[in-house]
N, C-alpha and C positions, 0 to 999 in steps of 0.2 A: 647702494651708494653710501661714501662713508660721511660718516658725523664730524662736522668741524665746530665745536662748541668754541666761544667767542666772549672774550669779558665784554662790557661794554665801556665803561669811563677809563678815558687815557688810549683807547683800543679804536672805540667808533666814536665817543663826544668824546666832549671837556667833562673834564674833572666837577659835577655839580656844585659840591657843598665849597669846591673854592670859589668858584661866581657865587656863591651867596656870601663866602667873605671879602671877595670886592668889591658886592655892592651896600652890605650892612659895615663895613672896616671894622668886622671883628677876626682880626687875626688867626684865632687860635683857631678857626675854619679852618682854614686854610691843611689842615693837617691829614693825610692819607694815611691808609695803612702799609705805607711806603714807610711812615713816621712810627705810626702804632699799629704794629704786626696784628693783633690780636682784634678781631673786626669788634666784639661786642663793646670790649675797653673804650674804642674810640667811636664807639655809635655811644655810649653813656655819657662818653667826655661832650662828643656836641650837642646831647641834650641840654646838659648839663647850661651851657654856653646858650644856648637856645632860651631857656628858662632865664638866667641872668640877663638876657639883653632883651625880652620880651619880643623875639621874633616867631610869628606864627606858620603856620603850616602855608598860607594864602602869598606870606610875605615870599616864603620857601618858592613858593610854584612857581609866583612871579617874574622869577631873577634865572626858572627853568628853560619859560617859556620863551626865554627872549636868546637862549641855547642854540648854537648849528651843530651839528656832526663837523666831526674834523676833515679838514678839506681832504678827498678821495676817499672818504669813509663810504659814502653812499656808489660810490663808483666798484671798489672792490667788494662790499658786499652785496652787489648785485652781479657782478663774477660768479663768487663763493657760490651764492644762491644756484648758478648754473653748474657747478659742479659735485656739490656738497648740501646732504641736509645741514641748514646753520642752525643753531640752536645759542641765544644769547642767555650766559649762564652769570650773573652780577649779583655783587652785593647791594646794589643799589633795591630801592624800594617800587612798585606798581604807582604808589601815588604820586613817584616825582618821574617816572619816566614815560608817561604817555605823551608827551608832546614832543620829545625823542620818535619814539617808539614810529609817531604818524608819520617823520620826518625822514625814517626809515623804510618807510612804507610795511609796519606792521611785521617786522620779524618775532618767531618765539622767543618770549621771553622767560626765563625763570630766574625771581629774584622774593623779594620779603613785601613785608607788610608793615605799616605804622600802626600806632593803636593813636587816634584822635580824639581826642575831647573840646568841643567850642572851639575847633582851629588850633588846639593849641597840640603839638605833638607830645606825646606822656610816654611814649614807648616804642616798643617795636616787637614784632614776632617772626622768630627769623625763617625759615620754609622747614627748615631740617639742622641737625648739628653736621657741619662739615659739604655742607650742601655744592658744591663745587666738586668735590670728589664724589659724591654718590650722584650727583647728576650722572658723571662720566662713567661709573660704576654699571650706573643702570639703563646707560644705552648700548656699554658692553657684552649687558647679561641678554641682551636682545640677538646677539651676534653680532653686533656691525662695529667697524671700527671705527678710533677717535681720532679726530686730532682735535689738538687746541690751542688757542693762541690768549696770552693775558700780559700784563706789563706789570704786577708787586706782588708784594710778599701774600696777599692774598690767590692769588691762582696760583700759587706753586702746588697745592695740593690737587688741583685741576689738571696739569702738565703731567701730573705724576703719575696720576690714574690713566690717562693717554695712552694711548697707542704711539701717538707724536708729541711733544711739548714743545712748544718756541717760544721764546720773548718778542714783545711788541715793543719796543722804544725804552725799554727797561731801563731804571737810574742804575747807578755804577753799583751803589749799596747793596740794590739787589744781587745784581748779575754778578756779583763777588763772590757770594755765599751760594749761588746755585749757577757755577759755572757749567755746568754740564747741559745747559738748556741753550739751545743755537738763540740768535740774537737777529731781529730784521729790524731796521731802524726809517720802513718806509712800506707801502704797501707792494711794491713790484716787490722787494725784498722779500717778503711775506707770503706773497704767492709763490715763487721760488722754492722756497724753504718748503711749503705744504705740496707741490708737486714734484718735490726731490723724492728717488724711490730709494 
């Protein structure tokens, strides 16, 4: 059976760190690596922002836990599931996505780790350098093939390692610079695309 590796924020929930700039109004949350390509630049910028505005890891989880999956999220990946090992491959972190995750009903996850101190987040360690492409890398080397589905500038090197690549609801900025990746702008859409031969 083949592998459909899956970003998770923007793809199956919301975007987390911007619910934590809606409910803290610090703006500069709000910012993807839609905005800053480079994941670790913009994981330093919101600590950075974190530290300034003394918002703790507890506040963090808080504004998680109060998170749905995006409507038909739960519905398609329980399709996927019937056709496809899924394997959720994010930047996001273990300490903010379990209340997702249960919401999911527990799909694999690979993504990072916080470094915590007293609640207060100080860092991060990320799983691997490029960990998105050697996920895909390394369920190649097993023999099976990929596909994968993500929506920024971060999973393009996920698409690329694929066997398949598609965008999920991708902003224009992206899909400009990496025209070559089909486009589903809805989950029939999306299945479609991954049982196109």
């Amino acid at each position: 059976m083949d592998v459909l590796c899956l970003d998770l924020e923007g793809v199956l929930v919301p975007e987390v760190w911007q619910a934590v700039a809606g409910a803290t109004q610090v703006e500069g949350l709000m910012k993807t690596t839609r905005d800053i390509p480079v994941y670790e630049d913009l994981m330093n910028y919101r600590l950075k922002l974190l530290e300034e505005h003394d918002i703790t890891l507890s506040d963090v989880q808080a504004q998680i836990a109060k998170l749905q999956p995006l409507p038909g999220a739960f519905e398609f990946l329980q399709w996927a599931r019937l056709h496809y090992q899924v394997a959720i491959i994010s930047d996001t972190f273990y300490e903010f996505a379990a209340p997702l995750m249960a919401q999911l009903q527990q799909p694999f996850l690979l993504c990072h780790k916080l470094v915590v101190e007293q609640d207060r987040i100080v860092g991060f360690k990320l799983r691997q350098t490029d960990p998105k492409r050697c996920s895909v890398r390394a369920f190649k080397s097993l023999d099976l093939r990929v596909l994968a589905a993500g929506d920024s500038f971060n999973d393009v090197s996920m698409l690329e390692e694929a066997d398949r690549g598609i965008f999920f609801q991708a902003p224009d900025n992206v899909r400009e610079i990496y025209p070559q990746y089909p486009l589903a702008n809805s989950y029939e859409a999306l299945k479609t695309l991954l049982t196109a031969q």
